[in-house]
DSSP file (Angstrom, degrees, kcal/mol; ACC not computed):
  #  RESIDUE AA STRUCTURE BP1 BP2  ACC     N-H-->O    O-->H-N    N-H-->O    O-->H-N    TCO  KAPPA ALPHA  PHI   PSI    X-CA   Y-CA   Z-CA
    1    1 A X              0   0    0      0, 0.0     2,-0.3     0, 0.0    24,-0.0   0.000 360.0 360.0 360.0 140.1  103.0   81.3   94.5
    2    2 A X        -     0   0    0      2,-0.0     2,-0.3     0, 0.0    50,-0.0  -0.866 360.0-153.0-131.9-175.8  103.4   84.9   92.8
    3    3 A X        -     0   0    0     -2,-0.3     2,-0.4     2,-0.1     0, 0.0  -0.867  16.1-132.0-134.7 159.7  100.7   87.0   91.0
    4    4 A X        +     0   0    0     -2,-0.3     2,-0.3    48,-0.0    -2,-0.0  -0.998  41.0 174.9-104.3  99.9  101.4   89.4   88.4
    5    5 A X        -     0   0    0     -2,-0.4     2,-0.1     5,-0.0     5,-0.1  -0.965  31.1-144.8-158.3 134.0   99.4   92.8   89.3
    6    6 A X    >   -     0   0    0     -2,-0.3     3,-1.9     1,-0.1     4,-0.5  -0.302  35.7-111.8 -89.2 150.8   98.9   96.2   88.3
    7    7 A X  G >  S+     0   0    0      1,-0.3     3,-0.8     2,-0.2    -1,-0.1   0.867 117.6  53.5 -80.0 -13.7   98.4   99.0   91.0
    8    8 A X  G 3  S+     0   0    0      1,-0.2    -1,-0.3     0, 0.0     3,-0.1   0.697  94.5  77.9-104.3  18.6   94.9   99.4   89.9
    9    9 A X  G <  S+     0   0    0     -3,-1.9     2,-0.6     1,-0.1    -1,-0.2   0.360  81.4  59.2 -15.4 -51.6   94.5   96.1   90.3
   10   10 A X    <   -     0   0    0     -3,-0.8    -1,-0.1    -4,-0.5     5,-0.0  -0.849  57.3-155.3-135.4 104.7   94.1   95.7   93.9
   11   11 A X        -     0   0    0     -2,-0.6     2,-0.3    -3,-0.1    -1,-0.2   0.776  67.2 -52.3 -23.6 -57.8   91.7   97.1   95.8
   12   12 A X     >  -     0   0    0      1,-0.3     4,-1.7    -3,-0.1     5,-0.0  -0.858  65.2 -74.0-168.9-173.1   93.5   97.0   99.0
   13   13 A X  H  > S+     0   0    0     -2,-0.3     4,-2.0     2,-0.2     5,-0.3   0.974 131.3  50.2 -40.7 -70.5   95.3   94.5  101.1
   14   14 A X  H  4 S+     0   0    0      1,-0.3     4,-0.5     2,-0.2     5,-0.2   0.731 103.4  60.4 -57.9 -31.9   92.2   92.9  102.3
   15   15 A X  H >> S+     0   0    0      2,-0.2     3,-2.9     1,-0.2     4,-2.2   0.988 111.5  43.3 -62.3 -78.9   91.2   92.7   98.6
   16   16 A X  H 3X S+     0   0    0     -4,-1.7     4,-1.4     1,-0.3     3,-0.4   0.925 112.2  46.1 -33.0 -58.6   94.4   90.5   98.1
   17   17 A X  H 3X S+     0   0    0     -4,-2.0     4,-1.2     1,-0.3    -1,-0.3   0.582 110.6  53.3 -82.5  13.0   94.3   88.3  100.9
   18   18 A X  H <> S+     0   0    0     -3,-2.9     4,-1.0    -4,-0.5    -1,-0.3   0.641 111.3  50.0 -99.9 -14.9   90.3   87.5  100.3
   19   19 A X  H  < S+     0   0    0     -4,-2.2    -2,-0.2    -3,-0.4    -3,-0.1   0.623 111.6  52.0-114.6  -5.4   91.4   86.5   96.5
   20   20 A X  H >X>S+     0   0    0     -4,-1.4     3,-1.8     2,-0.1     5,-1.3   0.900 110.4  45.5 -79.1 -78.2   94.5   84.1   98.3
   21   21 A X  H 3<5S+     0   0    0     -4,-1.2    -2,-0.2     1,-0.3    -3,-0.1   0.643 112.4  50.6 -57.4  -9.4   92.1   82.4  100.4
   22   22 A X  T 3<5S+     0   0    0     -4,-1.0    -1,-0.3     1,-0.2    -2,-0.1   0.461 112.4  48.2 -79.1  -9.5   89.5   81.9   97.1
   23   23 A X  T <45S-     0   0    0     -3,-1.8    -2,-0.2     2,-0.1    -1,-0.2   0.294 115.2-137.8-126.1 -18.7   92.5   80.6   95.3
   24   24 A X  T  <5 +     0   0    0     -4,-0.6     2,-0.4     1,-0.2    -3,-0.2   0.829  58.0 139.2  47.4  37.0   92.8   78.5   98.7
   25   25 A X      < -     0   0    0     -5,-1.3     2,-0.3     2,-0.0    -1,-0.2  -0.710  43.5-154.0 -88.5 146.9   96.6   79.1   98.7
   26   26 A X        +     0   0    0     -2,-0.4     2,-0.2    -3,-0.1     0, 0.0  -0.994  20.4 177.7-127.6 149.7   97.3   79.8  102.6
   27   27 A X        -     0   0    0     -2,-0.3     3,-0.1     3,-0.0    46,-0.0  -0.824  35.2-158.1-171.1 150.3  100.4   82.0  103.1
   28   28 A X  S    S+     0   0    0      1,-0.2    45,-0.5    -2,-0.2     2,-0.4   0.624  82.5  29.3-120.1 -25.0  102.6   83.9  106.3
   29   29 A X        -     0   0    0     43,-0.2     2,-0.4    44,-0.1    -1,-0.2  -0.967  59.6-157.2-154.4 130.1  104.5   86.7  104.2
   30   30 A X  E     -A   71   0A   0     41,-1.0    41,-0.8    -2,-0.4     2,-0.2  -0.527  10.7-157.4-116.3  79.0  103.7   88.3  101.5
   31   31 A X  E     -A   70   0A   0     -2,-0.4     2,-0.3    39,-0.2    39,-0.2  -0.423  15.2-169.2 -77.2 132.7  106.7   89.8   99.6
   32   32 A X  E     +A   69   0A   0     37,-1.5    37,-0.7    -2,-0.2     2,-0.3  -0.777   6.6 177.3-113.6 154.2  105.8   92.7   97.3
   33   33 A X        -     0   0    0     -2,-0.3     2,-0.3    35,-0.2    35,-0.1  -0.957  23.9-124.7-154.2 174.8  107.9   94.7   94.4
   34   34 A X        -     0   0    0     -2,-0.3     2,-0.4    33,-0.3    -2,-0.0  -0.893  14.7-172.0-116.4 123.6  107.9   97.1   92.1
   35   35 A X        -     0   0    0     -2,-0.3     8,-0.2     8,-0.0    -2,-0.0  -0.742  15.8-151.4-125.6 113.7  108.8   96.9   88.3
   36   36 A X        -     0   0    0     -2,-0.4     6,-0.0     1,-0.1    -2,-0.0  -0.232  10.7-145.5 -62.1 135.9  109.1  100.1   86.1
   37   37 A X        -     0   0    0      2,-0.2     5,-0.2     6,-0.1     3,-0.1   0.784  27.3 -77.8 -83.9-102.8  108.4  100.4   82.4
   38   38 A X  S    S-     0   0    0      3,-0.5     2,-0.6     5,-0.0     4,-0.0  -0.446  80.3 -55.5 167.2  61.5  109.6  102.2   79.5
   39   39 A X  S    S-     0   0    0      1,-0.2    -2,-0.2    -2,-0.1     0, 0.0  -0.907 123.0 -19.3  92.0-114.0  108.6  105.9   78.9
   40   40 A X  S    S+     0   0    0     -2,-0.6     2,-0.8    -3,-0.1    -1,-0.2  -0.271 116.3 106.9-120.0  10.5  104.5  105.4   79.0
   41   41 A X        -     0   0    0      1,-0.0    -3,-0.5     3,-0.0     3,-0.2  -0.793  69.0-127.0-137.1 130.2  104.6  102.1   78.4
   42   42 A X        -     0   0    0     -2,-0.8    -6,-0.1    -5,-0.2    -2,-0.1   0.026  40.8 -75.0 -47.0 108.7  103.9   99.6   80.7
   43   43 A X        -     0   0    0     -8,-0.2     2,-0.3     1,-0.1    -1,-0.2   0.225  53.5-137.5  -3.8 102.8  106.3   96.0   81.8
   44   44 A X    >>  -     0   0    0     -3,-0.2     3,-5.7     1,-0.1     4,-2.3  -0.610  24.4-101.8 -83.9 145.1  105.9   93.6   78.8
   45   45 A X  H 3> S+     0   0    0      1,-0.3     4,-1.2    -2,-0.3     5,-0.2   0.599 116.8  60.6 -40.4 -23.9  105.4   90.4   79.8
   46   46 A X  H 34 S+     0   0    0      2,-0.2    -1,-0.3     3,-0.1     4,-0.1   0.590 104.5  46.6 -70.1 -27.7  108.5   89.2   79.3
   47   47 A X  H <> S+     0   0    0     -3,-5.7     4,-1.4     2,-0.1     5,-0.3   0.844 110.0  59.3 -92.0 -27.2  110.4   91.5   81.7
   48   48 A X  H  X S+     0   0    0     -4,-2.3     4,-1.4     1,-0.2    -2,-0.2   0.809 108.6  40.1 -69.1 -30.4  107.8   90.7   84.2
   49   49 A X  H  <>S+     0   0    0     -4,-1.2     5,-0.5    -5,-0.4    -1,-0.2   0.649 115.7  50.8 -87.1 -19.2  108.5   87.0   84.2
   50   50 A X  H  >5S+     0   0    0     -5,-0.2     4,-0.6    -4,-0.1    -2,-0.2   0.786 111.6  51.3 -92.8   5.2  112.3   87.4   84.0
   51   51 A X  H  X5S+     0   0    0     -4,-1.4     4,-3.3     2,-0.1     5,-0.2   0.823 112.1  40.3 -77.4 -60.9  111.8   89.7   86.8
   52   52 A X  H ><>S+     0   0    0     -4,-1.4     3,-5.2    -5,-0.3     5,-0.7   0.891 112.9  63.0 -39.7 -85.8  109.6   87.1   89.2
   53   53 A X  H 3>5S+     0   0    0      1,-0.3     4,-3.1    -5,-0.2     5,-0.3   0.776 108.8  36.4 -22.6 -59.7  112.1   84.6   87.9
   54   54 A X  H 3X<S+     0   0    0     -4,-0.6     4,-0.7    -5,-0.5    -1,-0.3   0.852 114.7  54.3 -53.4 -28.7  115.1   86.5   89.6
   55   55 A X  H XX5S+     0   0    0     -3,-5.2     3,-3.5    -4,-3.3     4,-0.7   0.960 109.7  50.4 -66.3 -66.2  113.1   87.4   92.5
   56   56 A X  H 3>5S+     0   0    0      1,-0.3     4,-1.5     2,-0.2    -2,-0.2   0.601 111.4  43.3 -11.1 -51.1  112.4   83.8   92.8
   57   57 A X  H 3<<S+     0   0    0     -4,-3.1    -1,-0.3    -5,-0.7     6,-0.2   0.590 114.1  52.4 -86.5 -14.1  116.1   82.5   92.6
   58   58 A X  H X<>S+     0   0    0     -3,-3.5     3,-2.6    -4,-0.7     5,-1.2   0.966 108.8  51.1 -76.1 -75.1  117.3   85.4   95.1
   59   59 A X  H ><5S+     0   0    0     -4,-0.7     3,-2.4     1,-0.4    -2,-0.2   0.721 117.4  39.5 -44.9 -55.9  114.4   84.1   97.5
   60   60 A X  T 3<5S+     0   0    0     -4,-1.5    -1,-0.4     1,-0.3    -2,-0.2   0.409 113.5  53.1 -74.3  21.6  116.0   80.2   97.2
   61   61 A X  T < 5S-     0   0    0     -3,-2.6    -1,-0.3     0, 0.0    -2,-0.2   0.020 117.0-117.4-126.4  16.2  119.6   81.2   97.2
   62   62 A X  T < 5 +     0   0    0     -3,-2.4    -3,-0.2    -4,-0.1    -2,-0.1   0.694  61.5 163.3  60.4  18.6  118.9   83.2  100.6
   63   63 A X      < -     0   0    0     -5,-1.2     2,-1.0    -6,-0.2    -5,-0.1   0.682  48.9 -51.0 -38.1-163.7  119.8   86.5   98.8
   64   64 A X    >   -     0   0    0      1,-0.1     3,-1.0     3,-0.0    -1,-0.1  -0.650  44.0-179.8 -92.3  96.7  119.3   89.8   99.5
   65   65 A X  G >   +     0   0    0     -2,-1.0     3,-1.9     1,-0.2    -1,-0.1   0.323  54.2 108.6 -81.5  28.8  115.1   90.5  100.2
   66   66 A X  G 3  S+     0   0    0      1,-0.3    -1,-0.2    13,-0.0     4,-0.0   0.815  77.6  50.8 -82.1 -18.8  115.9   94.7  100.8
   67   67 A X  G <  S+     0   0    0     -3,-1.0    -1,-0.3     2,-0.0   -33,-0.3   0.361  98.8  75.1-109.6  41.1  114.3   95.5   97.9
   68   68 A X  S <  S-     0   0    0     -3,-1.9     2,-0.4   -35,-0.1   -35,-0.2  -0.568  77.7-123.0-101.8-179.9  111.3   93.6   98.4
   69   69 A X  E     -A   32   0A   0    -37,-0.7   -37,-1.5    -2,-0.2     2,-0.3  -0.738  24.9-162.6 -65.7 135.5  108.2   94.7  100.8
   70   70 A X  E     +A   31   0A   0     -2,-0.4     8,-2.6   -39,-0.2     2,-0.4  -0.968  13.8 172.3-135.3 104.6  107.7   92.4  103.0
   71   71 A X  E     -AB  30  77A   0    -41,-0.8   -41,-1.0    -2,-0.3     6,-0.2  -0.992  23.6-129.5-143.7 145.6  103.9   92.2  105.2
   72   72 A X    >   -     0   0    0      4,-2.0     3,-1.5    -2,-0.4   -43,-0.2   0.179  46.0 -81.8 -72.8 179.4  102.3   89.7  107.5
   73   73 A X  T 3  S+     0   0    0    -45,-0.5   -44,-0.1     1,-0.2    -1,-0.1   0.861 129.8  56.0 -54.2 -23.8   98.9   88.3  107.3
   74   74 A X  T 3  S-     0   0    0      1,-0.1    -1,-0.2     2,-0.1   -60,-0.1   0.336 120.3-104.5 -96.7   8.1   97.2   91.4  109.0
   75   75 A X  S <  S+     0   0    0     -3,-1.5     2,-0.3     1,-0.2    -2,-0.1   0.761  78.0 140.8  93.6  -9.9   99.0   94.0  106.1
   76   76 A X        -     0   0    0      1,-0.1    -4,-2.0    -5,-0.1    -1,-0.2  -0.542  53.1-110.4-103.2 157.5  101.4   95.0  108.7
   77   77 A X  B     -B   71   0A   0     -2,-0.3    -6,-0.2    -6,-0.2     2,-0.2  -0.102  31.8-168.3 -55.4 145.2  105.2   95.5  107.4
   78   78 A X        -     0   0    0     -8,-2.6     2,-0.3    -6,-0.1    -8,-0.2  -0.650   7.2-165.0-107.8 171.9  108.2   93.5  108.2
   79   79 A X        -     0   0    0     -2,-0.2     2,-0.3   -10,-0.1   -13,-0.0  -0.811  13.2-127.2-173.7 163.2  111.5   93.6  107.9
   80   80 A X        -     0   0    0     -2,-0.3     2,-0.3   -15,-0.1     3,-0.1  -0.811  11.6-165.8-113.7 132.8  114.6   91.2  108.1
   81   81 A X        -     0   0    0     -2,-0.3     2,-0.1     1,-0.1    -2,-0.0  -0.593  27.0-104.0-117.1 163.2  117.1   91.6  109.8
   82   82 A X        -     0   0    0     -2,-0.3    -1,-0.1     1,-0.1     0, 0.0  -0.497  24.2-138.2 -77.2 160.3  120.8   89.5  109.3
   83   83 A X              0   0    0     -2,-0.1    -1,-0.1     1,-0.1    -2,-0.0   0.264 360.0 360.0 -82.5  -4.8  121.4   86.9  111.8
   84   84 A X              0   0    0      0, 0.0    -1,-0.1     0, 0.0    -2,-0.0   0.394 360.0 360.0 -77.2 360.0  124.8   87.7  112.2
């Protein structure tokens, strides 16, 4: 599942994860990113889904998550380490 969201958007963490359980999606990680616009003007929808879409194909091809956020249920940060 991804959401689409603007930083004034979300109230807080807690804000998020009460509007995932309303949604009754139940979840262990939460990966978060950032996508930049164009001067003063805001991600068009179109880079925002070919963005997801990439995140998306990195996630199944076991890529590279360092430029995501990454936080557990309680909000607190993660981070991944190789297995090698």
């Amino acid at each position: 599942m991804y959401v689409d969201k603007r930083p004034d958007d979300v109230a807080g963490f807690e804000a998020l994860r009460a509007e995932s359980r309303e949604q009754g999606e139940d979840w262990d990680i939460v990966l978060a990113a950032a996508l930049s616009g164009r001067g003063d003007a805001a991600p068009g929808d179109d880079d925002i889904e070919q963005a997801f879409s990439s995140i998306i194909k990195n996630i199944h091809a076991g890529g590279d998550l360092s430029g995501l956020l990454a936080f557990d249920r309680d909000g607190d940060p993660l981070r991944f380490v190789s297995a090698s």
